[in-house]
PLY file of the C-alpha trace (Angstrom):
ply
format ascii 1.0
element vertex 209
property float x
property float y
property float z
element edge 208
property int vertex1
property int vertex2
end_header
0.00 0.00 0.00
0.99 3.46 -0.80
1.86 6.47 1.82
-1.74 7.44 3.12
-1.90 11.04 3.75
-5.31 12.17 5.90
-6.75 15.76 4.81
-7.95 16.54 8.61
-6.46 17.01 11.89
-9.22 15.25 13.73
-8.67 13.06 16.37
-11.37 10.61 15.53
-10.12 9.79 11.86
-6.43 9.83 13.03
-7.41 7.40 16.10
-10.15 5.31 13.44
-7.46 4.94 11.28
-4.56 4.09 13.45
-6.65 1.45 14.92
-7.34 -0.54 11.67
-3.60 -0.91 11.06
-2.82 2.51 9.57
-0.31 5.34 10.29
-1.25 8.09 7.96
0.81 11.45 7.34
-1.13 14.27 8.66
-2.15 17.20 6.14
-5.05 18.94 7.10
-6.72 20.57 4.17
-6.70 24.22 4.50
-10.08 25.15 2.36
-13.08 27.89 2.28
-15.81 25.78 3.41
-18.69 27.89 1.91
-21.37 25.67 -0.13
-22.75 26.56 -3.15
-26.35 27.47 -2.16
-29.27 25.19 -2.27
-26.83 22.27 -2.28
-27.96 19.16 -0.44
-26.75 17.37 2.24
-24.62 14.48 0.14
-23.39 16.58 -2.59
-22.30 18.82 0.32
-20.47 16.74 1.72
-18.92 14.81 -1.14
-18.06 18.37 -2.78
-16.43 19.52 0.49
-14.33 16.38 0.81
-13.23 16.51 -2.64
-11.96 19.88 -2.13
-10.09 18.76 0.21
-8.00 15.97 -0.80
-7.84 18.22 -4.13
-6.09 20.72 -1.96
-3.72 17.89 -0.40
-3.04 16.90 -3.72
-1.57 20.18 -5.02
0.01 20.51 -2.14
2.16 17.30 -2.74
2.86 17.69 -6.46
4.01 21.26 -5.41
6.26 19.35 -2.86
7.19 16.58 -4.93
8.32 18.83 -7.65
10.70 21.13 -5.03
12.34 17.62 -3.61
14.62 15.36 -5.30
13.65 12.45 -7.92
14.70 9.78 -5.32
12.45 11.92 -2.81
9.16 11.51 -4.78
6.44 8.76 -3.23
2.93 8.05 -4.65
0.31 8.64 -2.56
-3.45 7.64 -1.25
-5.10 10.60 -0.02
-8.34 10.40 2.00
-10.45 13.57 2.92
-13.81 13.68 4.67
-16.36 16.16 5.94
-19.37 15.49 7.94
-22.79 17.68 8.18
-25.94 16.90 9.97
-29.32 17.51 8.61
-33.11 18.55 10.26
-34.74 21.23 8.40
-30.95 21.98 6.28
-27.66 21.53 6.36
-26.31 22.05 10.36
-22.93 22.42 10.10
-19.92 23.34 13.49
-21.63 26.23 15.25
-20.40 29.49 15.60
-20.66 30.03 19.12
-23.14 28.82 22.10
-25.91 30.51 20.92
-26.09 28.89 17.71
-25.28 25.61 19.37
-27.99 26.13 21.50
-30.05 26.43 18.14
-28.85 23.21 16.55
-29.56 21.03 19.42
-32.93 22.45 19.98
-33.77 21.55 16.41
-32.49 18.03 17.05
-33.89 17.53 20.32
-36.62 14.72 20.81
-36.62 13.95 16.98
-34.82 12.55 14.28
-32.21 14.09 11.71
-29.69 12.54 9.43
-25.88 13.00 9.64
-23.90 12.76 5.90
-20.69 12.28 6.07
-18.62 12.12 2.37
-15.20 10.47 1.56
-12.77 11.65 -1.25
-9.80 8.85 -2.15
-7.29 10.14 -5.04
-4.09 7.81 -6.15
-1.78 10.53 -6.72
0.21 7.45 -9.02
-2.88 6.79 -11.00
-4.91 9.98 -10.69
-8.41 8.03 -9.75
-10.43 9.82 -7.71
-13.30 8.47 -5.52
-15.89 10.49 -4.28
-18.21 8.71 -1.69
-21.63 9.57 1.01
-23.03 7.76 3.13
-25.71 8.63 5.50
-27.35 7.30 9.01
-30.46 8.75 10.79
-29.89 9.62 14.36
-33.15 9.41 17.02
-32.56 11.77 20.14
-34.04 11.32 23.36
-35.78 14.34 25.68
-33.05 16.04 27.27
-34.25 18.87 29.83
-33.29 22.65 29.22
-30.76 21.63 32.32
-28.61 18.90 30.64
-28.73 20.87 27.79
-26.83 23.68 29.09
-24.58 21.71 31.13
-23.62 20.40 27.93
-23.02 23.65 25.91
-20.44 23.92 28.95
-18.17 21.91 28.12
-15.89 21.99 24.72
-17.26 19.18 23.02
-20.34 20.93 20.75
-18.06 23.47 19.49
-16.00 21.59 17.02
-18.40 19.14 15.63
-20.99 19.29 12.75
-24.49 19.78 14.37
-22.91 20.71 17.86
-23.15 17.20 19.27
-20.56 14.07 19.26
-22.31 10.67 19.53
-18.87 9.24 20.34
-18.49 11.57 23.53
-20.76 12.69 26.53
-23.52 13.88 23.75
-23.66 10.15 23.10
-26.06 9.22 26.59
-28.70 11.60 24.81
-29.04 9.34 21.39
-31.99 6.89 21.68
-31.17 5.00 18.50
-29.87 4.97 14.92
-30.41 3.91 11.65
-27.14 2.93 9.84
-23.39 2.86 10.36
-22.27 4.15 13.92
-18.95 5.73 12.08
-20.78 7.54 9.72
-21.73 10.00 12.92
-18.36 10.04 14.25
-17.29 11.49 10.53
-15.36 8.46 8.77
-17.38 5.57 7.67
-14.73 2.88 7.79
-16.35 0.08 5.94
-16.24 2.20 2.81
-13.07 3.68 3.30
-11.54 0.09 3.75
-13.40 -1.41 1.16
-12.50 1.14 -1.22
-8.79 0.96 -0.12
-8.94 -3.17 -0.46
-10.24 -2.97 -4.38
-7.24 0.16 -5.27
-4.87 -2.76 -3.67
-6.61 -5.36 -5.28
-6.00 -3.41 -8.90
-2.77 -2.40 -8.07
-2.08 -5.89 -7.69
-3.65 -6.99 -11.06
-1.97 -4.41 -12.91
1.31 -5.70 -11.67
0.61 -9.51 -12.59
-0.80 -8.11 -16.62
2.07 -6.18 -16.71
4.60 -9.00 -16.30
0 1
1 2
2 3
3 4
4 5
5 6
6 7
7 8
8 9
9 10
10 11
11 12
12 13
13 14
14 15
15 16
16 17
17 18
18 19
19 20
20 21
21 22
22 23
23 24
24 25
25 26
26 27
27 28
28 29
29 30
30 31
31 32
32 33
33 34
34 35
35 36
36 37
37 38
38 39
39 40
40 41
41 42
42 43
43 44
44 45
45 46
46 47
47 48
48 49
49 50
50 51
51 52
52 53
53 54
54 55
55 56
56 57
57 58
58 59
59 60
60 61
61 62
62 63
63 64
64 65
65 66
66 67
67 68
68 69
69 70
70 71
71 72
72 73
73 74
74 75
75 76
76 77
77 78
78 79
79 80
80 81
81 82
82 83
83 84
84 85
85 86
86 87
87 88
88 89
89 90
90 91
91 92
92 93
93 94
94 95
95 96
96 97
97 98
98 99
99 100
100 101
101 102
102 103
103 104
104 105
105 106
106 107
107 108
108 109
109 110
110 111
111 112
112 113
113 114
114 115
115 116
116 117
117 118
118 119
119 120
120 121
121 122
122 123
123 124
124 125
125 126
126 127
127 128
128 129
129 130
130 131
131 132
132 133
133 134
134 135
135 136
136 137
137 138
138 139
139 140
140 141
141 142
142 143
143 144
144 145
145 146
146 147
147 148
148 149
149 150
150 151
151 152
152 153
153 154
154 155
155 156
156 157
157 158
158 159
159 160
160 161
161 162
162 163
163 164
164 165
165 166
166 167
167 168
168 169
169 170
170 171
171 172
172 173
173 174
174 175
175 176
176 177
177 178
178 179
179 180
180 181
181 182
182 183
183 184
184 185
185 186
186 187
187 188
188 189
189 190
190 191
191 192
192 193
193 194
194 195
195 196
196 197
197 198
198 199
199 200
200 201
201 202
202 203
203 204
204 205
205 206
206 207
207 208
């Protein structure tokens, strides 16, 4: 397998990663995360996570180009964003107020978290561009839990102000679908998708004997 460079600082994907028998090289993307308007949840985040690991990629040809010939290494790159959905697109709030907002909306209902994956073979120049999406059921929390919540740090770095992962996670009743795909990296795709560009690369080698 091929360097794997991760387009995101976050410690979930670096820790979901590590754990399946990876050590990516950190590059977070450094994008404008404005969406076009009227875009939907899964093109949202599919076009977000593309423009990310499009960013990572110019970033290493720009790299690869400064450093030597002997320097130069192919790489996987793997990007993702994450939104959650009830009544539009919730993204990271912008401060407790609007925190306060997003988990009102989401509060005793049900709402859908999207969370998109872009792969690109820097060797081969395939990109992948991946969504997949799991409905989230929340249970009644009082006005009181709620702001002891918006207390602590966790709301204000995560799409839709809650992680299911973390103390948020005692307030989900249920969900439909995959369990990582509301953390923000839906593994079984991601590994599935990195088994078949193996799988190829392996092919390629044996026609090309």
């Amino acid at each position: 397998m091929k360097k794997i460079v991760l387009a995101s600082g976050s410690p979930r994907r670096i820790e979901m990663m590590r754990k399946n028998g990876y050590d990516p090289e950190i590059m977070p993307a450094a994008i404008d995360e404005t969406l076009p308007e009227n875009i939907g949840m899964r093109d949202a985040v599919m076009y977000l996570s593309l423009k990310k690991a499009l960013w990572v990629e110019e970033k290493l040809k720009v790299s690869s180009e400064e450093a030597s010939s002997d320097s130069k290494e192919p790489a996987i790159i793997i990007a993702a964003d994450t939104v959650v959905y009830k009544d539009g697109i919730l993204g990271k709030p912008v401060d407790r107020r609007d925190a306060e907002r997003m988990l009102e909306l989401i509060r005793h209902t049900d709402h859908y978290v999207a969370t998109g994956v872009a792969i690109i073979d820097t060797a081969t120049g395939i990109k992948k561009v991946l969504c997949d999406v799991t409905r989230v059921f929340c249970k009644n929390y009082s006005k009181t839990e709620l702001n002891a919540y918006l207390n602590t740090k966790e709301p204000y770095d995560k799409a839709g102000a809650y992680g299911i992962q973390g103390i948020f996670g005692k307030y989900i009743d249920h969900i439909e679908g995959s369990f990582d795909t509301v953390v923000g990296f839906p593994w079984e795709l991601i590994s599935s998708e990195l088994e078949a560009m193996e799988q190829q690369k392996e092919e390629d080698q044996v026609y090309n004997k």
